[in-house]
N, C-alpha and C positions, 0 to 999 in steps of 0.2 A: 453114789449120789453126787451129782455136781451141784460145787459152792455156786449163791448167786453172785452176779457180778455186784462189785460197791458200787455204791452210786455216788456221782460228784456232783452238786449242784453250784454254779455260778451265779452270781446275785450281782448285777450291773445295773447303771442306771441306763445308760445309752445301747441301745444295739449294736448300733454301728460304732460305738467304743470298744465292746466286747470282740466285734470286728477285728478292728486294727490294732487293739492289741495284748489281746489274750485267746484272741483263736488259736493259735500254736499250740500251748498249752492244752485248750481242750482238744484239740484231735492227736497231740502226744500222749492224753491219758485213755482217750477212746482206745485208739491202740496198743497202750497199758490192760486195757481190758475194764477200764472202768466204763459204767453207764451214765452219759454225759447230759444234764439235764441243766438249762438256760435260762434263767429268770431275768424282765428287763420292761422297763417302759414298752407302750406299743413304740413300732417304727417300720419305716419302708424297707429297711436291713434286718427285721425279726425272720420274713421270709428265708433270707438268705443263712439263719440261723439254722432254722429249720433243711437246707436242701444241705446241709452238712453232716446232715443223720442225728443231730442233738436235739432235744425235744425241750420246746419253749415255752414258758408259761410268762404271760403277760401282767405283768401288777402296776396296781395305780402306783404312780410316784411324779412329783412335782420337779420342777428346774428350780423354784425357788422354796422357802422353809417360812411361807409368810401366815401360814394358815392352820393351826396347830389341831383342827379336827382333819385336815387332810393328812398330815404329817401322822397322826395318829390312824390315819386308815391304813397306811402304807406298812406301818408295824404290826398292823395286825393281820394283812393279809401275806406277808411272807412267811406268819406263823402259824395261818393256816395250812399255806403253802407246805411249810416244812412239814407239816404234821400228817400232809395227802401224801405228798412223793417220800419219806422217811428216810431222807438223804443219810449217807454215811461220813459223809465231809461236804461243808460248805467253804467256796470262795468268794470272801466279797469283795470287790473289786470298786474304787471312786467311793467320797464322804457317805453320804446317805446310806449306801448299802452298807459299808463298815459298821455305821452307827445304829439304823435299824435293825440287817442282819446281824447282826452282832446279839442285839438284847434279845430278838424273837429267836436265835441260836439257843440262846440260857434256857429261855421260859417252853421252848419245845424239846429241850433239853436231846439236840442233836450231839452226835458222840464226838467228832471231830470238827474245830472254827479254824477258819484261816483268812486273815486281813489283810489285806493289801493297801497299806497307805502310800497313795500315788501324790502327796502331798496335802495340807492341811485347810488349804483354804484361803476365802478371803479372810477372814476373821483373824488370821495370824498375818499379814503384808498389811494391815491399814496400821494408823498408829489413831491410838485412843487416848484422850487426856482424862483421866478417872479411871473410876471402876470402871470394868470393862465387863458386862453382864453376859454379853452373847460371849465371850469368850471361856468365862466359867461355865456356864452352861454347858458348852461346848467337849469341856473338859469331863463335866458330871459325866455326858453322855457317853463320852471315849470310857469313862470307868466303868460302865456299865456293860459297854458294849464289848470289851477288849480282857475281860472280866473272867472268860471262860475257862476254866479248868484243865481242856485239852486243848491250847490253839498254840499257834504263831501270825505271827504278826510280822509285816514284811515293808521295808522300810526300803527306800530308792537311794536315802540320803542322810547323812549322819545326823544334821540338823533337825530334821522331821523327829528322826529313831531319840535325839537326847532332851528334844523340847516334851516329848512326853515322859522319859522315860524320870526328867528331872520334876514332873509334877505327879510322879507317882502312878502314871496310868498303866504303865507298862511293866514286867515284868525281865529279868534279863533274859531269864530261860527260854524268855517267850519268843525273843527277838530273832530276825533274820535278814541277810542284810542282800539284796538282788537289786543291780544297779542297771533298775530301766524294765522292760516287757522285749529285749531283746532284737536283735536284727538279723537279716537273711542277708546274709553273706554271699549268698550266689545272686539274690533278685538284685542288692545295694550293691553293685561292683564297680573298680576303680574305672575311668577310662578316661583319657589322655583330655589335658584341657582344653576348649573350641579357641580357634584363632579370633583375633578381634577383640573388640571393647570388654574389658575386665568385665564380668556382670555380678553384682552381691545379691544373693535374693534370701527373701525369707517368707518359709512357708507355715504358716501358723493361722488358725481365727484370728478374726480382724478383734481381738478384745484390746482395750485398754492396756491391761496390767499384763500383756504380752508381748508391751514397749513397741505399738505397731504406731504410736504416734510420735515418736520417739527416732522410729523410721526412717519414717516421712520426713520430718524437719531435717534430720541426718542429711537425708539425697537433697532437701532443699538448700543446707549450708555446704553440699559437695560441689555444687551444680556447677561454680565457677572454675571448679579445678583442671589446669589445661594437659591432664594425662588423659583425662575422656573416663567414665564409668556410668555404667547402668545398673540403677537399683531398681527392683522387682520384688512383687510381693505378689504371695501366690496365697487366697485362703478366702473365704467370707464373712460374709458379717452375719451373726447369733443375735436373734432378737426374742429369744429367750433368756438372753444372759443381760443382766443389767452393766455391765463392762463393754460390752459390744460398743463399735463404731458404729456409724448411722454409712446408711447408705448415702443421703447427700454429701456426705464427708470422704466416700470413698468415689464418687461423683467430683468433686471439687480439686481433688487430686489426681484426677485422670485428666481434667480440664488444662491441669497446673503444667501437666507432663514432665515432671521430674521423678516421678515413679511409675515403671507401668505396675497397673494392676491387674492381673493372672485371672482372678476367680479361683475358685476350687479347683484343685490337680488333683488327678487320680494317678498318675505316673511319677510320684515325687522320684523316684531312683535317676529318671530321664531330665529331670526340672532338677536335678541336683550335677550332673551327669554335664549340664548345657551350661552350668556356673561357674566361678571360681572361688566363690568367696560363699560361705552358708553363717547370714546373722541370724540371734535372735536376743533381743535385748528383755526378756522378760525381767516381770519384780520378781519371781518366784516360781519355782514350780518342784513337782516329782522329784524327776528326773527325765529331760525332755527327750519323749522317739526322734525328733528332728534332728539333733545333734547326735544322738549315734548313727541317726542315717547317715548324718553326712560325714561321718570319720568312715564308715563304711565303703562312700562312694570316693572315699580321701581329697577330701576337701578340706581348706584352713576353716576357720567359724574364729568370729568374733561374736561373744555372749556375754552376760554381765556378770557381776561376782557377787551372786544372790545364791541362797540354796537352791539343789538341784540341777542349777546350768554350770555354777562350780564344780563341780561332782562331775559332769557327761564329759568334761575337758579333761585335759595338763594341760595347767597355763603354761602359757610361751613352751608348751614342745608339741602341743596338736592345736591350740588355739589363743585366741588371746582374751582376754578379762577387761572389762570395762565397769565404769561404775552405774548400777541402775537409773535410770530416770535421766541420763546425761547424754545430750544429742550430740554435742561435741564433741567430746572425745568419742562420741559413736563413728561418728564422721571421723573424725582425725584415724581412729586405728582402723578403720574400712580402706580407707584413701591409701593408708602405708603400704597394707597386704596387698592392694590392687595395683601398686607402684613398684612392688618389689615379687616380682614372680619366682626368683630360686626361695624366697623365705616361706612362699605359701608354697609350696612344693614339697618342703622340707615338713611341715607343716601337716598334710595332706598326707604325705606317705607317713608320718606316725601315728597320726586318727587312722590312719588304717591296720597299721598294725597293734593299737590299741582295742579296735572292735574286734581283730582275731581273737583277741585276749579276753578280753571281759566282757564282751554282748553277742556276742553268738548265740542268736535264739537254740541251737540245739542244746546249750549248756545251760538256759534259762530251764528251759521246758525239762529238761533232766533233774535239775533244782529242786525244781516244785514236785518233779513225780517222789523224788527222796521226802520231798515235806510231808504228802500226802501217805508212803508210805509207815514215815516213824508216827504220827498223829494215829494210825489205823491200828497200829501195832499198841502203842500207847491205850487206846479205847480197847483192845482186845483183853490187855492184861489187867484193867481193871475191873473187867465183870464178874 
């Protein structure tokens, strides 16, 4: 009699997140022979979910947490969910599904949880004077959710892994440490710098707290400098997201012409490929895909020394460090590497041979199948 196959169920908020960057994983473990099943807001990329061979179930879920009967339908429908497909491992993947998935994990009491914290939020980058409510909150909910008996819990970045780990929510056992959702190595590949104007570009959503305004002022205090450099910014603007730029503002800057603006790339490997220089000045993140793409494509990167963007680097030997929120020194250390070609070279070829090393999606996706494996093994031995 043949075993059936386990089943893997993915809990994302975005589709098209689940896309870019945890498809890998799910058609590594399809090919493991697990049964790969896709839970995610609706979106124009569910289809593409779907023509993947993974079967996709659509749940209400919000961009924002402003409405505490929607927040609470969202929980309950994933535990319906869990309770129709009788997943053998879940991965949640982004805040909400961690935190939902997570408690409707317990209460359906599925055998195997697995968490992916891709960074924590705004709620930990703002600074609050007092109590800070949504942030214990926040915390209750990590307890709840992160809670489970048989999980791991997967951290991008030491900061993220010890900020919980020092309010009790986490477990050591539980911890695992994967730095980033990995890169293709054969699609990100090196190729020789384009002759002509230094170009720095940064591909990222047009948010706020992604230091895209930060930017801007950057190219606007470079503008005078007589080595010549072109800043570009490739990404859109989320009007879902209360950080987003306005379109008039990315309007106003096109007017300014000290930065062109790209719009959304679908070929970042070629838009990284046609640069020299790959910034991203966020307040915080993960651990950002953009900068291992761009050690991939061996590129220098100037990024700030926040959690997450510290992590995707070695300062001064693949990139350089700058302080968040600070346009000038953004500018000052953009201008140096655009001035000085053997430094970003030197630069460039060690992000690359750093992504050999630590982000190679095939060692990512091997990772998780070992996590997926001891977790099943774990659920086996206590029935």
């Amino acid at each position: 009699m043949l075993e059936r196959k386990k089943t893997l169920l993915f809990v994302v908020n975005n589709p098209a997140f689940f896309l870019s960057h945890r498809l890998p994983v799910a058609l590594g473990a399809a090919a493991a022979g697990y049964e790969v099943h896709v839970a995610t807001m609706e979106g124009p990329a569910a289809r593409a979910i779907q023509e993947h061979g993974f079967t996709h179930h659509a749940i209400p879920m919000t961009r924002s947490g402003k409405n505490p009967l929607q927040e609470l339908q969202s929980l309950l429908a994933l535990w319906r969910l869990y309770r129709r497909v009788d997943p053998d491992v879940v991965h949640a993947v982004t805040i909400k599904p961690v935190l939902y998935g997570g408690i409707a994990a317990r209460l359906a009491r599925v055998p195997a949880y697995v968490a992916a914290v891709s960074g924590l939020g705004f709620i930990f980058t703002r600074r609050k004077r007092g109590p800070d409510f949504l942030r214990w909150a926040s915390m209750a909910l990590y307890r709840l959710a992160l809670g489970h008996s048989n999980s791991r819990v997967i951290f991008q970045n030491a900061n993220d892994r010890d900020v919980l780990m020092q309010a009790g929510v986490v477990r050591a056992a539980q911890i695992v440490m994967i730095r980033g959702s990995g890169v293709d190595l054969e699609k990100f590949s090196v190729a020789p710098e384009p002759a002509g104007t230094p170009v720095a570009v940064m591909a990222a959503r047009l948010l706020r707290d992604k230091g895209v305004c930060e930017f801007v002022e950057a190219a606007r205090l470079a503008a005078g400098h007589g080595g010549g450099l072109r800043w570009v910014l490739a990404g859109s603007t989320d009007a879902g997201n209360p950080a987003s730029v306005t379109e008039d503002e990315v309007a106003l800057w096109k007017s300014e012409g000290v930065v062109e603006c790209l719009g959304e790339q679908a070929d970042v490997a070629g838009l990284y490929q046609r640069a020299h220089i790959v910034v991203l000045p966020s307040y915080r993140e993960g651990l950002p895909k953009s900068l291992i793409e761009a050690a991939a494509c061996g590129r220098a990167v100037v990024t700030t020394d926040v959690p997450g963007c510290r992590d995707a680097i070695e300062p001064g030997r693949t990139g350089v460090l700058v302080p968040a929120k600070n346009a000038r020194a953004l500018a000052r250390a953009v201008q140096e590497l655009a001035d000085d070609a053997t430094l970003r070279h030197k630069l460039g070829a060690a992000g690359r041979e750093l992504a050999e090393r630590a982000f190679d999606v095939r060692l990512v996706v091997a990772r998780h199948l070992e996590i997926y494996g001891e977790l099943l093994a774990d659920a086996t031995s206590k029935r």
